[in-house]
C-alpha positions as CSV (number, residue, x, y, z in Angstrom):
1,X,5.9,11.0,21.7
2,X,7.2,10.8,25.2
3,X,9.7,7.4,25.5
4,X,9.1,6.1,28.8
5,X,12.3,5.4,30.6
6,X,11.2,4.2,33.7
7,X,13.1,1.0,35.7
8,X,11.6,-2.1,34.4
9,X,10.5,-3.0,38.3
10,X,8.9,0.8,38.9
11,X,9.6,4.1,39.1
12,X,13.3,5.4,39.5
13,X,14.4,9.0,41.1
14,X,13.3,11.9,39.0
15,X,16.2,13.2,38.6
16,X,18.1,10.1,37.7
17,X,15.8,9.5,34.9
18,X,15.7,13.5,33.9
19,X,19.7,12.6,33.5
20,X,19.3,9.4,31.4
21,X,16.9,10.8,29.3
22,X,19.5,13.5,28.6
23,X,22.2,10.7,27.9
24,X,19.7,9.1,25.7
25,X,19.0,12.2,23.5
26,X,22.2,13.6,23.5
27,X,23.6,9.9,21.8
28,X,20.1,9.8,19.5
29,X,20.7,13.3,17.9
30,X,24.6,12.4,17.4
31,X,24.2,9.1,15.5
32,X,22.7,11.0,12.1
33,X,25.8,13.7,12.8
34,X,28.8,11.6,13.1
35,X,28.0,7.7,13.1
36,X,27.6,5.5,16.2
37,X,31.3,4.5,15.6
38,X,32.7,7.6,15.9
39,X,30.7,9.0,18.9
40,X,32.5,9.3,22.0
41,X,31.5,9.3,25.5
42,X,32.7,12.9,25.6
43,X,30.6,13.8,23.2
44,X,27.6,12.6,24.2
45,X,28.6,14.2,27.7
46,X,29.3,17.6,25.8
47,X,25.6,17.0,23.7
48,X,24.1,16.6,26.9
49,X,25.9,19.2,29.1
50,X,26.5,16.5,31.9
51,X,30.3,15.5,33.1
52,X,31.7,12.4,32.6
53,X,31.2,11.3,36.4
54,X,27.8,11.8,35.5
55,X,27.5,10.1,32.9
56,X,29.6,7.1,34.3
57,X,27.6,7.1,37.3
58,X,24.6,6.0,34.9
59,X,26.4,3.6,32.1
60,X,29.2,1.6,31.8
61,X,29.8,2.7,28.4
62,X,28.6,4.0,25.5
63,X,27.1,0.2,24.1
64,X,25.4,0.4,27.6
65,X,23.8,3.7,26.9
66,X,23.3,2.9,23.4
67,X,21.2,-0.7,25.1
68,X,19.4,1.0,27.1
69,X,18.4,3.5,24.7
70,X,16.9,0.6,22.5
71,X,15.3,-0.7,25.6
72,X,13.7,2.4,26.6
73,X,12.6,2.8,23.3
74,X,11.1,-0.5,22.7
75,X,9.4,-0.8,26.4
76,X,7.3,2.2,25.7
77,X,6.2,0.6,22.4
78,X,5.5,-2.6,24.3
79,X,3.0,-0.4,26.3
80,X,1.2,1.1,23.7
81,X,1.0,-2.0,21.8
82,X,-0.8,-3.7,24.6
83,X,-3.0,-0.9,25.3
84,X,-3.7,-0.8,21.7
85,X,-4.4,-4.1,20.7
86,X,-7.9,-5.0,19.3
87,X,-9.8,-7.5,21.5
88,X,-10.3,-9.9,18.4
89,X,-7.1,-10.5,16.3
90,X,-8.4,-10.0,12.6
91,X,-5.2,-9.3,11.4
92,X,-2.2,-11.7,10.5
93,X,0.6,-9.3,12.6
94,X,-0.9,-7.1,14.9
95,X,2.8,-5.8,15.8
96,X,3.1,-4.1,13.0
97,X,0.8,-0.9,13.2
98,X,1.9,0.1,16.6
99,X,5.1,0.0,15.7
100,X,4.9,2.1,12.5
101,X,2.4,4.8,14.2
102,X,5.1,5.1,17.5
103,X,8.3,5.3,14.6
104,X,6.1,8.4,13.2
105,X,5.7,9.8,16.7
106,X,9.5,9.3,17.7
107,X,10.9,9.7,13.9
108,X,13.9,11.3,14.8
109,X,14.8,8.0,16.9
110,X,13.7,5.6,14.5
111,X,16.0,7.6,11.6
112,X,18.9,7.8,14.1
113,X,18.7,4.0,14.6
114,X,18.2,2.8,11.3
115,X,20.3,5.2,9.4
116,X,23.3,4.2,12.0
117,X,26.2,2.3,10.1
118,X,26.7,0.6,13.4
119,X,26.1,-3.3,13.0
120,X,25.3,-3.6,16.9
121,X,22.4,-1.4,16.6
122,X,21.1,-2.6,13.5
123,X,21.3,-6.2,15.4
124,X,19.9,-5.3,18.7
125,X,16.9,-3.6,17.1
126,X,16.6,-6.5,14.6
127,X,16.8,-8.9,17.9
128,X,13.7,-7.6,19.4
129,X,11.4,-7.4,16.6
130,X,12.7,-11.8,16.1
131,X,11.3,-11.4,19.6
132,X,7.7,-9.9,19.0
133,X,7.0,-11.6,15.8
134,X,8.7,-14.8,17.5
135,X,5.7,-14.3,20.3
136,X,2.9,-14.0,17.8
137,X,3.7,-17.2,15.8
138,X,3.5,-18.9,19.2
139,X,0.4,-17.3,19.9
140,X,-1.1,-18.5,16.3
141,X,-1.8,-22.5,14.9
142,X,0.9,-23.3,12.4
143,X,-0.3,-24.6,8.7
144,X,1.5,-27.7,7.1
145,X,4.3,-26.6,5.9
146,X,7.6,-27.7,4.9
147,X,9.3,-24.1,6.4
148,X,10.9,-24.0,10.2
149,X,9.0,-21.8,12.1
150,X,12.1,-19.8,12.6
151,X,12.7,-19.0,9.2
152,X,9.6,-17.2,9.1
153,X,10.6,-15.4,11.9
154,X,13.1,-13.9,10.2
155,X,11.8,-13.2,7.4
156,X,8.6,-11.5,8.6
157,X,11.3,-9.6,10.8
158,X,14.0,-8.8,7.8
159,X,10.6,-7.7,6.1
160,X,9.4,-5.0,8.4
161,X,12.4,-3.7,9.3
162,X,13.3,-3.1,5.6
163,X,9.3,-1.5,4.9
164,X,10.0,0.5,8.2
165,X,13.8,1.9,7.1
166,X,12.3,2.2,3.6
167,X,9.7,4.4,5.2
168,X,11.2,6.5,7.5
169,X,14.1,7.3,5.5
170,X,12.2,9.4,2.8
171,X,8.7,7.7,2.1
172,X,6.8,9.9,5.5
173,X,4.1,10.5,2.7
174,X,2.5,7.6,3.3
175,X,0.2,6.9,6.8
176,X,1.2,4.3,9.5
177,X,-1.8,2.4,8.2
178,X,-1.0,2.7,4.1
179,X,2.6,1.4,5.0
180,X,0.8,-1.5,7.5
181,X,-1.3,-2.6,4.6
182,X,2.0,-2.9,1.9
183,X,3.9,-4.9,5.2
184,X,0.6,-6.8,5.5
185,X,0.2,-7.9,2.0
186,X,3.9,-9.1,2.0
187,X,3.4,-11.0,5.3
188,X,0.4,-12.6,3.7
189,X,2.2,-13.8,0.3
190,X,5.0,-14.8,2.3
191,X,3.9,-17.0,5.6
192,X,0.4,-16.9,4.8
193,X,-0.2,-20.3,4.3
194,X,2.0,-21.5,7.5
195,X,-0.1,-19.5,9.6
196,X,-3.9,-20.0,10.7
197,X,-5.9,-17.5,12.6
198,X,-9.4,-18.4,13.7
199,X,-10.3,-15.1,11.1
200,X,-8.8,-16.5,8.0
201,X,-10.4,-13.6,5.4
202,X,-7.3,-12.3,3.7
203,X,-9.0,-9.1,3.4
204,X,-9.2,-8.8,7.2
205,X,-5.6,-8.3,7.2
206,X,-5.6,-4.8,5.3
């Protein structure tokens, strides 16, 4: 699956995003090999045959490649989400399936990031899934409960990301949709009774 990496307000210079995309790769396919710790920006350079000029003429550092790496990553899943979501929401997450059908498309990203010892990546990635599931609890009415709304954001977001390392990191037997329905079941037993959809049928949520 192609990650889109254009600027967040349009289209940037072909060959400016031809380079990024490089930088982007090159630091992807190094995480697994050495460790995000380790990696330096002359080896990403050397990965992606570029010069450090180049590569400074792009990013501040590595943490700003490695950020917009993330980014790129995550506003390409944003866009097939939307374009993917079903007109009525039958289902308690509807986050979840996009996400696990783009981490198969782009598994060699999604093992890079996950399997990386760095606790900045594991954060930021963690960050913007708080963000999405955040947005759909907003988006739902909330059940009487006696648990903070935000505590079930992170523990819906703790949940899939721990289903979707669990997956990706030796489990690719399994379809997007069989590993949606185990994160769906947990999400159910877990926050099901703080959250109300208008379709309330458990079994919609398979």
């Amino acid at each position: 699956m192609k990650i889109e990496r254009s600027a967040k307000n349009g289209s940037i210079d072909r060959r400016v995003a031809r380079t990024r995309a490089l930088l982007q790769d090159a630091l992807i396919a190094l995480i697994p090999e050495r460790g995000y710790a380790a990696i330096t920006v002359e080896d990403i350079c050397r990965k992606a045959n570029v010069g450090r000029s180049t590569f400074y003429a792009h990013y501040t550092s590595k943490d700003e490649l490695r950020s917009a790496t993330i980014e790129a990553h995550l506003r390409s899943l944003d866009q097939q989400r939307l374009a993917t979501l079903p007109a009525s929401g039958r289902r308690l997450f509807r986050f979840s399936l996009p996400m696990l059908e783009h981490a198969q498309a782009a598994r060699e990203l999604h093992h890079a990031l996950l399997s990386s010892s760095s606790d900045a990546i594991h954060d930021e990635l963690r960050e913007r899934i708080r963000r999405v599931v955040r947005h759909e609890l907003a988006d739902k009415r909330i059940g009487s409960t006696n648990v903070p709304a935000e505590v079930a954001v992170q523990f819906i977001s703790g949940a899939f990301v721990a289903v979707l390392a669990w997956w990706i990191n030796g489990n690719a037997d399994l379809s997007p949709s069989e590993v949606d329905e185990l994160f769906q079941q947990l999400a159910l037993n877990g926050v099901g009774a703080r959250v109300k959809t208008d379709e309330a049928d458990p079994q919609q949520c398979r």
